[in-house]
Steps between C-alpha positions, in 0.01 A plus 500: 500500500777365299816699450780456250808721672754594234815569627715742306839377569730190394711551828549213698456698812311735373291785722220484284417119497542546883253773529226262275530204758433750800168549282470127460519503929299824526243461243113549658304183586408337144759626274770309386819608313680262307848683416723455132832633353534582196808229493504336115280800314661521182567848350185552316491512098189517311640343185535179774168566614357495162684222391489268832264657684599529925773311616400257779635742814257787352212225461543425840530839647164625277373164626528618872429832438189429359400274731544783792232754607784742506852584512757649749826615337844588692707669267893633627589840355755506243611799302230696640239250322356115495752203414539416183407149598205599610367745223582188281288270690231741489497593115495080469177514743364818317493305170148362328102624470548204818738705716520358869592860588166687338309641828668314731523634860826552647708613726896706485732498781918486456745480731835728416761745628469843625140599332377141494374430154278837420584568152516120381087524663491748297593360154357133611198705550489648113607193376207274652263790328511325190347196634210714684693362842251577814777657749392480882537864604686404772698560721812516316724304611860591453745336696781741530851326603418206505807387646427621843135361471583127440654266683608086391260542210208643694340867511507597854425855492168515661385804310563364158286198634201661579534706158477213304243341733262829466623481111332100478205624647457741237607281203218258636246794493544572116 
């Protein structure tokens, strides 16, 4: 099973592209998770869509996605909601009769502060609607201060682990 992990954040040491390659070393035995920013996604416009069609960086990330059996998206918390950077990226990916996001299996988990990243689950999970998105019911993983739960780059808090372990299992199962 091929995965396309979407990381939420443009941090350079960001939580959330930590936590998606501990599921690139804890994914079960034949799935693989190839992980992407959302670096160089232009603010989308449909008057440039309909007069240039997708830049390059949202060919390629379609491209990928499409190309996956399903997705795993980090997303931080901000504002109580999803990134702006990543609600862009998905209303690129949501665009088309072609969409790569239409019934596509996937699977939420954030890394944050106090509460982890409940509420931005919450509106990334209304938001993927639109697209018919196949949510693993879970667990839920929210990775709540995620300062004391990484260390040099790497999640090291076991329990988190074995959430998003149990969480793979179940995104391979939909």
């Amino acid at each position: 099973m091929k995965v396309l992990g979407i990381s939420g954040s443009l941090r350079e040491g960001s939580y959330n592209t930590a936590a998606l390659r501990a599921a690139q070393e804890l994914a079960p035995a034949g799935m693989t998770i190839d992980v992407v920013t959302l670096h160089g996604i232009p603010l989308f416009n449909a008057d440039d869509e309909r007069l240039h069609g997708y830049p390059p960086s949202v060919v390629d990330l379609r491209e990928r996605l499409r190309a996956a059996d399903a997705m795993l998206i980090a997303t931080p918390e901000y504002n109580y909601s999803i990134p702006g950077v990543l609600k862009n990226a998905l209303d690129w990916l949501s665009r088309g009769s072609d969409s790569p996001l239409d019934d596509k299996p996937a699977a939420l988990l954030g890394a944050g502060g106090r509460f982890g990243t409940v509420r931005a689950q919450m509106h990334l999970r209304d938001t993927l609607l639109h697209n018919r998105v196949r949510i693993a019911a879970g667990p839920e993983v929210y990775i709540d201060r995620a300062r004391e739960k990484f260390a040099d780059g790497r999640l090291v808090d076991e329990r988190a682990r074995g959430q998003i372990r149990r969480l793979l299992v179940s995104l391979a199962g939909t």
